[in-house]
C-alpha positions in Angstrom: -8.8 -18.3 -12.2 -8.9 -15.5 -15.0 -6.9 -13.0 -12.8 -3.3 -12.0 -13.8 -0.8 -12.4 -17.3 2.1 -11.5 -15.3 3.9 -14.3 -12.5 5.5 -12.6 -9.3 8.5 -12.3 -10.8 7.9 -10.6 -14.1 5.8 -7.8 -12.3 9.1 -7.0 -9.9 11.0 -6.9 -12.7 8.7 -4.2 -14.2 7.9 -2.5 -11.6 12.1 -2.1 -11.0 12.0 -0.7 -14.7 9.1 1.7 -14.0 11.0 3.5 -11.2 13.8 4.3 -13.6 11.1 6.4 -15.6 10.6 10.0 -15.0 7.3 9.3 -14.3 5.9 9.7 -10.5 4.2 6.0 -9.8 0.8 6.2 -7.9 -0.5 3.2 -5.7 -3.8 4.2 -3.9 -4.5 1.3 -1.4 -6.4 -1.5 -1.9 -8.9 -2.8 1.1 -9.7 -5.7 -0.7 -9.3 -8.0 -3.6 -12.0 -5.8 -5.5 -10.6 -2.6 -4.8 -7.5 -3.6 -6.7 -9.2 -4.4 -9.8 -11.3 -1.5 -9.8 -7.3 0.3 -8.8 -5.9 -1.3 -12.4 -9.1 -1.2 -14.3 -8.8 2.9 -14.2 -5.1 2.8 -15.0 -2.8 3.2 -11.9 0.4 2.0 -11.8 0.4 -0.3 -8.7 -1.2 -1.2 -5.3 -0.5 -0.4 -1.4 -1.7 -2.8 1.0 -1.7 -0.3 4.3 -1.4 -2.2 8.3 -3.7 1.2 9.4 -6.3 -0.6 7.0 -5.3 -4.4 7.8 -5.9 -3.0 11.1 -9.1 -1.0 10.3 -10.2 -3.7 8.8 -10.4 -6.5 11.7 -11.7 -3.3 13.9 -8.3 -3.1 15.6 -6.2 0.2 16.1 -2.8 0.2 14.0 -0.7 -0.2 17.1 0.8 -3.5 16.1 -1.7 -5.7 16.8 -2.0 -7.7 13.7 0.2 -10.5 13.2 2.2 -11.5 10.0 0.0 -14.6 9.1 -2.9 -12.2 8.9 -1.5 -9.5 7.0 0.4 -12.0 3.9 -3.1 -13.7 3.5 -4.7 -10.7 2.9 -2.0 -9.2 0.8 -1.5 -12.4 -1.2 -5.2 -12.3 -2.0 -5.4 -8.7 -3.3 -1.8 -9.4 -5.1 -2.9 -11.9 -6.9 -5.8 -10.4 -9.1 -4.3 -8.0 -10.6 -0.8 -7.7 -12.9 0.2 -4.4 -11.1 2.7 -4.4 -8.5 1.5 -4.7 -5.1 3.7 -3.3 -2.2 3.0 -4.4 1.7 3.2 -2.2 5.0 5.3 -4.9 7.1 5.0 -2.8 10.4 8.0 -3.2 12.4 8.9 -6.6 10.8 7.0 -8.7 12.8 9.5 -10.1 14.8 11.4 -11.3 11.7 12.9 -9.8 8.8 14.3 -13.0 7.4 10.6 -14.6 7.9 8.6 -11.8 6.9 10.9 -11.4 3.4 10.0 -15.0 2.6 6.4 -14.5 3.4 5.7 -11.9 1.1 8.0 -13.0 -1.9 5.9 -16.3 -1.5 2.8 -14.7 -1.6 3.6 -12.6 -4.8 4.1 -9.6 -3.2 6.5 -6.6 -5.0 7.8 -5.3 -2.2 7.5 -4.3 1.5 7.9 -1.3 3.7 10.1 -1.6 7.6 9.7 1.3 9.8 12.0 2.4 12.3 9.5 2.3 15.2 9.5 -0.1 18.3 7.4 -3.2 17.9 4.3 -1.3 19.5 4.2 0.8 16.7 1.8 4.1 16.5 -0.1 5.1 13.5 2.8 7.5 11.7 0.4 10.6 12.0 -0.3 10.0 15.7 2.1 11.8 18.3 4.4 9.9 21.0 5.8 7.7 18.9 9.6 5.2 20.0 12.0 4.8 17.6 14.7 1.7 17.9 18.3 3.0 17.3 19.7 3.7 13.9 21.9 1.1 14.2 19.3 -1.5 15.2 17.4 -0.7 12.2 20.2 -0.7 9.8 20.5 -4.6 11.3 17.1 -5.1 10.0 17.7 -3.5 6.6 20.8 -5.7 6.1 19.0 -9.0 7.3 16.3 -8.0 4.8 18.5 -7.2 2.1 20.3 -10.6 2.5 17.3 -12.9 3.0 15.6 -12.2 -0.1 15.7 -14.3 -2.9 14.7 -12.3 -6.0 16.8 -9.5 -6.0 13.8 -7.1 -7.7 12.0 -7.0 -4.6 12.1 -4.0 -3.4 12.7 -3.0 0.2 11.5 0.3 1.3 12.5 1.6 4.8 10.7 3.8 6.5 11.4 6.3 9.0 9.3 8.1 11.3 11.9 10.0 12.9 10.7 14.0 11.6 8.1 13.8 14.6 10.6 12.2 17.4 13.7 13.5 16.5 13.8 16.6 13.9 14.3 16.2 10.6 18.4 17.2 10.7 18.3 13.4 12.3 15.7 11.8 10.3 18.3 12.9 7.3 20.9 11.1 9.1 18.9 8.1 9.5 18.2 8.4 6.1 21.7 8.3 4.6 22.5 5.2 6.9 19.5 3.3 5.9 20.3 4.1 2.5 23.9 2.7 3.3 23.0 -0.4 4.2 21.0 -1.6 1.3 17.6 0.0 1.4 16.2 0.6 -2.3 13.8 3.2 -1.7 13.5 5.5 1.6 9.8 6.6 2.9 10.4 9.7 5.1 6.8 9.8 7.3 4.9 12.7 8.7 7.0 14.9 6.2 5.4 18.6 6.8 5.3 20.4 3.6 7.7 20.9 0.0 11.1 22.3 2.3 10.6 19.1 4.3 10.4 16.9 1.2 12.7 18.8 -0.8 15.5 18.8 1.8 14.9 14.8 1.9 15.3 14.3 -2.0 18.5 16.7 -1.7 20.8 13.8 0.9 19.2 10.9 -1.3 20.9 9.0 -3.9 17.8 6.4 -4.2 14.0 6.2 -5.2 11.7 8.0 -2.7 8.3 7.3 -1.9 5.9 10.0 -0.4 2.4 9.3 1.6 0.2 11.2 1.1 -2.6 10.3 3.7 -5.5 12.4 4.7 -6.2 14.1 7.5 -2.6 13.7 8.7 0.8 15.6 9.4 1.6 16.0 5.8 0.6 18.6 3.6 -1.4 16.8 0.7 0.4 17.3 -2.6 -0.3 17.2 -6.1 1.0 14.8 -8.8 3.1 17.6 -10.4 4.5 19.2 -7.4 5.9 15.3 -6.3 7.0 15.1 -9.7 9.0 18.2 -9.3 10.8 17.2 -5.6 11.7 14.3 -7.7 9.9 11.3 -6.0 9.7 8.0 -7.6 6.4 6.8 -6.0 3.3 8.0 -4.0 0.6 6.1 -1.9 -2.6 7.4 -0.5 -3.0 4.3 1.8 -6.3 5.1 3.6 -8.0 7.0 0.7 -10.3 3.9 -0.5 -11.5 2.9 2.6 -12.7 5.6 4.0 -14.5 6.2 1.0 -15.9 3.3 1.2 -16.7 3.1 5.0 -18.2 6.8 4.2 -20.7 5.6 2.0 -21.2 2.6 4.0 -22.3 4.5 7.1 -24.5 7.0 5.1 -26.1 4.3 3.5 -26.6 2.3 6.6 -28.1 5.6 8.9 -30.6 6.2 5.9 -31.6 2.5 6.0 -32.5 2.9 10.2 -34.5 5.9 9.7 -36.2 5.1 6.5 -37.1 1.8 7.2 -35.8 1.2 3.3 -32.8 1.6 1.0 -34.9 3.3 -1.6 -33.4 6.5 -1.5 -30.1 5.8 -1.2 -29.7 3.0 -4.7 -28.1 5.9 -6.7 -25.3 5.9 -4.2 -24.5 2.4 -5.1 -22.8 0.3 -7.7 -25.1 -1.9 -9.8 -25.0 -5.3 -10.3 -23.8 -4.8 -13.8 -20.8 -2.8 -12.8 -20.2 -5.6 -10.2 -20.7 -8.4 -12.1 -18.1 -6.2 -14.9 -15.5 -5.6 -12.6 -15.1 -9.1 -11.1 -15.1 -10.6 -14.6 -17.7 -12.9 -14.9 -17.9 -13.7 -18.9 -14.3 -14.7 -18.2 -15.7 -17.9 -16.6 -18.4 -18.7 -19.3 -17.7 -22.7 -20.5 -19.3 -23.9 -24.0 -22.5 -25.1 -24.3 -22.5 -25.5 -20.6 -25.3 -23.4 -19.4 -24.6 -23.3 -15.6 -21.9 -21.4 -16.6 -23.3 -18.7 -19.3 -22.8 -15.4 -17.6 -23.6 -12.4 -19.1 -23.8 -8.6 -18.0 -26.3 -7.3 -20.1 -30.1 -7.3 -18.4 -28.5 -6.4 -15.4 -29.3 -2.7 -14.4 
């Protein structure tokens, strides 16, 4: 497979070095192994594998439904085309920090994210959300922390506390899951700069920022993250709906139409496609079942 230069562990190990730059890390999300190379072809500096998508995805709500086998096959898939770092939405833990760790570092995986939530989990833009103590989830952290085998995997810890509890006590949630090992915190559902700012002021770590349409959060620029001083930021959703836009228009003009003729400069071509998944890569001498070329494809 002509897919990656870069084994599991040498992109953790670069990915570490890259959050010690200055330089605010992006990682739109990837619905699919495609998606990721088309993510690194234009020059980003990682991937986010989102459970709302997982979940989206298999036509489920994100409310914990999906299961940890599902989500590490999918996540090992898109990981494994690209040499960017992949990070992984790991819900509640499924059940099992210790398991879950091992899952992901097997599958190649850069990183994960824990939330703070009960196991049925809400969306972290949806309202009415159940939070497990703080010191239940500094028990996770720690378990996490100590089950993990390369020590450049990075465990993120998430907490959706802003909406449940305020933000004085997402702060102090924040300081103890700091405390207990985690390497970078994810403050959900932040509401605007103050909000952000006031979480960058308590924290001695890397921060990572969502910034997910149609949410809580106000949706800000490169620069302005930059300038709070966060480390990394995701837009989770941002590719599949997108993609699930263009998908439905496309389909709806199909229906009434009766034809997809007006809708073909909406799509990719078969050249870009054929491009994008690399097929010259494959080409064998003077074996011509395998001479693939891009050129004569519109």
């Amino acid at each position: 497979m002509h897919f990656t230069q870069k084994n599991a562990l040498e992109k953790r190990s670069d990915f570490r070095k890259s959050l010690n730059s200055k330089k605010l890390l992006r990682f739109p999300g990837a619905y699919n192994p495609l998606c990721a190379k088309l993510i690194a072809e234009i020059g980003f500096d990682g991937v986010y594998i989102s459970g709302g998508v997982m979940s989206n995805d298999l036509g489920l709500p994100d409310i914990g439904l999906t299961t940890l086998n599902q989500v590490s096959y999918r996540s090992g898939q898109i990981s494994r085309v690209t040499d960017l770092p992949t990070i992984v939405d790991a819900d509640t833990g499924f059940n099992d920090c210790a398991k879950t760790i091992s899952v992901f570092e097997e599958k190649g995986l850069a990183g994960f994210h824990l939330e703070d939530q009960i196991a049925e989990k809400r969306c972290g833009h949806l309202d009415n959300k159940e939070l497990i103590s703080k010191e239940d989830m500094v028990k996770k952290i720690k378990i996490s922390v100590n089950s993990r085998k390369d020590k450049n995997f990075l465990i993120i810890v998430r907490t959706d506390a802003n909406t449940v509890e305020g933000l004085e006590k997402t702060l102090d949630r924040i300081k103890a899951y700091e405390d207990a090992g985690a390497d970078m915190i994810f403050p959900e559902a932040m509401k605007d700069e103050n909000q952000f700012e006031k979480v960058r002021n308590i924290t001695k770590g890397f921060l990572l920022a969502n910034m997910t349409e149609f949410g809580k959060s106000k949706l800000l620029n490169k620069k302005q993250l930059e300038n709070l001083g966060y480390n990394l930021v995701i837009y989770p959703v941002t590719t599949q709906r997108l993609a699930m836009q263009g998908v439905e228009v496309g389909l709806r003009a199909i229906f009434k139409d009766g034809h997809q003729n007006n809708i073909i400069d909406k799509m990719q071509t078969r050249k870009r496609l054929y491009e994008l998944v690399e097929y010259e890569k494959y080409n064998t001498p003077d074996k011509n079942i395998t001479d693939f070329s891009t050129e004569g494809h519109e």
